[in-house]
C-alpha positions in Angstrom: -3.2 7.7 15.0 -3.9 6.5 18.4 -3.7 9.7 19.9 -6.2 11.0 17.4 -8.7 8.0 17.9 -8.4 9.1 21.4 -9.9 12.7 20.8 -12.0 11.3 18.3 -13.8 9.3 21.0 -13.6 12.1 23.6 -15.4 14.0 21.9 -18.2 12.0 21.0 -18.0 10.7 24.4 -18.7 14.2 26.0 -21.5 14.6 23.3 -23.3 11.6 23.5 -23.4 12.5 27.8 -24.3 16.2 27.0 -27.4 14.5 24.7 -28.6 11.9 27.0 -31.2 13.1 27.5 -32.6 14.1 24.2 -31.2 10.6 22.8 -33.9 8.9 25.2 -36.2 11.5 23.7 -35.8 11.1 20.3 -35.1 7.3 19.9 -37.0 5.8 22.3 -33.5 4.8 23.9 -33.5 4.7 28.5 -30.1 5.2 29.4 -30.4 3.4 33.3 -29.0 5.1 36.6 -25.6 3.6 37.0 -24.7 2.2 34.0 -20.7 3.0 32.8 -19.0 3.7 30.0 -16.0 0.5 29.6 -13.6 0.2 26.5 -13.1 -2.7 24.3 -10.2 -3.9 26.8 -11.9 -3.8 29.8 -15.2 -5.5 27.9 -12.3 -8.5 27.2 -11.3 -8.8 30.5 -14.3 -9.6 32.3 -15.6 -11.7 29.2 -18.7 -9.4 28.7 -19.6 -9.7 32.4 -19.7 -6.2 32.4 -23.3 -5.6 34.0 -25.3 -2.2 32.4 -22.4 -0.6 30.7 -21.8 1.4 27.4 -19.3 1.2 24.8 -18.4 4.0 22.7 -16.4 2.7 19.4 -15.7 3.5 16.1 -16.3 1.6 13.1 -12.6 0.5 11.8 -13.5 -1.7 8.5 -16.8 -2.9 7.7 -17.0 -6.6 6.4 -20.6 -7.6 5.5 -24.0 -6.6 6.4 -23.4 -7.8 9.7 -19.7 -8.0 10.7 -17.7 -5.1 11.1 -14.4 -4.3 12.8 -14.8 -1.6 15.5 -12.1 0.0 17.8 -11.2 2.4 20.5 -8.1 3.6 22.3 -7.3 0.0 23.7 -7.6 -2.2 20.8 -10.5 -4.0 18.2 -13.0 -6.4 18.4 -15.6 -7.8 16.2 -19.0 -6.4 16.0 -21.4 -8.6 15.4 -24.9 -6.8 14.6 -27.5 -9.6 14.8 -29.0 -12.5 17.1 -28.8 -15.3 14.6 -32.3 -15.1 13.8 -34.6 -12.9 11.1 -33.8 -9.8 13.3 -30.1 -7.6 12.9 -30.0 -4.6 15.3 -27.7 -2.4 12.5 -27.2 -3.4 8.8 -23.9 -2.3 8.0 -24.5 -2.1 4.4 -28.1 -0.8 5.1 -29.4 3.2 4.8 -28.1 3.7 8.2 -25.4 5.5 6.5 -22.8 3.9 8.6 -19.4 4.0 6.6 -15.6 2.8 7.7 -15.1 6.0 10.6 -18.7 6.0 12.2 -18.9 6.4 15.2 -21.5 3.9 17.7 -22.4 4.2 20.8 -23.8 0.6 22.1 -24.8 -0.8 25.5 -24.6 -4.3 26.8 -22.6 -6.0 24.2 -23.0 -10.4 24.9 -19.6 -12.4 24.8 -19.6 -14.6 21.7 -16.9 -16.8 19.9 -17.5 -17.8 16.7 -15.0 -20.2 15.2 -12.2 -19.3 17.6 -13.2 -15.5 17.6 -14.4 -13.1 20.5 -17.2 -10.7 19.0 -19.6 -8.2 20.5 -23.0 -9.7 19.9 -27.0 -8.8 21.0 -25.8 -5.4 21.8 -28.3 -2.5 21.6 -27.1 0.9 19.6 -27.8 3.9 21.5 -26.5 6.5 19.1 -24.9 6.4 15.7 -22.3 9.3 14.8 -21.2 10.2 11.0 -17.7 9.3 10.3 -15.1 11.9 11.8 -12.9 13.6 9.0 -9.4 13.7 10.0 -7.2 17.4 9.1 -3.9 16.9 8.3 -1.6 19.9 8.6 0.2 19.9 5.4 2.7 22.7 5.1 1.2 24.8 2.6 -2.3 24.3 3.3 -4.7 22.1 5.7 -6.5 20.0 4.1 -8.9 16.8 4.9 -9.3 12.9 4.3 -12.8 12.2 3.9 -14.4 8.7 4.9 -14.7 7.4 1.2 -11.4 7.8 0.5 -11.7 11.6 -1.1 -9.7 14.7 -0.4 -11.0 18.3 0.9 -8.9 21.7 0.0 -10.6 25.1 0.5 -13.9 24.2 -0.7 -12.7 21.4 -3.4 -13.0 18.1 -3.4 -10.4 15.6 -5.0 -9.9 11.9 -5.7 -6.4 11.7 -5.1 -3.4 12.8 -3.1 0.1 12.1 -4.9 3.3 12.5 -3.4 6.0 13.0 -6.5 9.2 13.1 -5.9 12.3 14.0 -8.5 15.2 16.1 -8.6 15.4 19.3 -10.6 17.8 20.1 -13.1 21.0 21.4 -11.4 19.8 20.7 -8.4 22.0 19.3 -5.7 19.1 16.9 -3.7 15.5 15.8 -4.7 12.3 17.6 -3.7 8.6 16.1 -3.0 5.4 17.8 -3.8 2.0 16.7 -2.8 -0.9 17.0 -4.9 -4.6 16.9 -4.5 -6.0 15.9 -7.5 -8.6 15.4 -10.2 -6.2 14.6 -12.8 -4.9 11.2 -12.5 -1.5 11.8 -13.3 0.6 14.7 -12.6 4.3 14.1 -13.7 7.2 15.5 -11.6 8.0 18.0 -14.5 4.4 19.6 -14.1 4.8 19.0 -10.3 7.7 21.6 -9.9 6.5 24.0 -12.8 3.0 24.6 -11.4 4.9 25.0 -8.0 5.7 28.4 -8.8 8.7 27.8 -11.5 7.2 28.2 -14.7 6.3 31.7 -16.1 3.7 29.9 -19.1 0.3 30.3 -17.2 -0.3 26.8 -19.2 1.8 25.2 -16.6 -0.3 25.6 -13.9 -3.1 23.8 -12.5 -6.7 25.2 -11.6 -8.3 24.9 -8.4 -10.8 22.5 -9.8 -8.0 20.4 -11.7 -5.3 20.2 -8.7 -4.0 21.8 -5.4 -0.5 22.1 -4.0 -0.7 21.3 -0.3 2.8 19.9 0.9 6.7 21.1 -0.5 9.4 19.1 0.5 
């Protein structure tokens, strides 16, 4: 997972620099001479003193219309999107279409604590990035985990991904089969028949219904 957050940020890191220029352009947004790119650690260590820098993050768990959780390669912090007044520079819960996985670019974060807690606060967003799906190579097919929670499979969408697990008649171990679903409950019997086993075309599942993606 960390390695992956890792690329995840590259790459939006090496966007947002390639687009510089047309960010400034289209929002209004003046990205000065000098100023750096610093991650969450480095932010820590010198207690926000970081002078015109730049923070690229991604949004781990959101907790109100102001709070959220972000994160990059070196750890979390709390992301505070307000200045305590009638003004909030993001509303997390807003039309912004920020979800759990966005991606933010933000520059000069202030040091806060509130109530024991170090938070990002008064920082200016620069760019906002959808949420990044992450591909997981199953061994049958690829398929996706999108940022609500949903599943992606060769042009289908599901609600759920079930790993059932059982032993076959005569068989001398047990076997696992992962399912991407619409149907909210596959047993293990229907798991191993629409597998391939079964010669009833009953027994099988269409594409729209469920999706074989892992055999174990």
């Amino acid at each position: 997972m960390k390695r992956l957050l890792t690329l995840i940020l590259a790459f939006a890191m090496l966007f947002t620099l390639f687009n510089a220029q047309s960010f400034a352009e289209e929002d209004a947004v003046v990205v000065l001479e000098g100023t750096k790119f610093v991650t969450i650690q480095e932010w820590i260590d010198a207690k926000g003193e970081c002078g015109d820098c730049m923070l690229l993050l991604r949004v781990k768990t959101i907790l109100n219309p102001v709070l959220a959780i972000a994160e990059d390669e070196t750890g979390t912090v709390n992301l505070f999107s307000g200045n305590g007044e009638d003004s909030m520079i993001v509303n997390f819960m807003g039309d912004e279409g920020l979800t759990n996985g966005s991606i933010l670019v933000i520059a000069n974060p202030k040091w806060n604590e509130y109530e024991g807690t170090v938070e990002m606060a008064d920082w200016t967003v620069l760019r906002m990035l959808p949420a990044v799906k992450e591909a997981i190579e199953g061994n049958l097919r690829t398929y996706t985990e999108m940022p609500d929670g949903s599943w992606e499979c060769e042009g289908y969408s599901y609600q759920y991904r079930f790993e059932i697990s059982g032993r076959m008649p005569n068989a001398a171990m047990n076997s696992t089969y992962v399912y991407l679903s619409n149907v909210p409950e596959i047993s293990f019997e229907r798991a191993y028949m629409a597998a391939g086993l079964s010669s009833n075309s009953n027994d099988y599942f269409s594409p729209e219904e469920a999706i074989l993606v892992e055999m174990n």
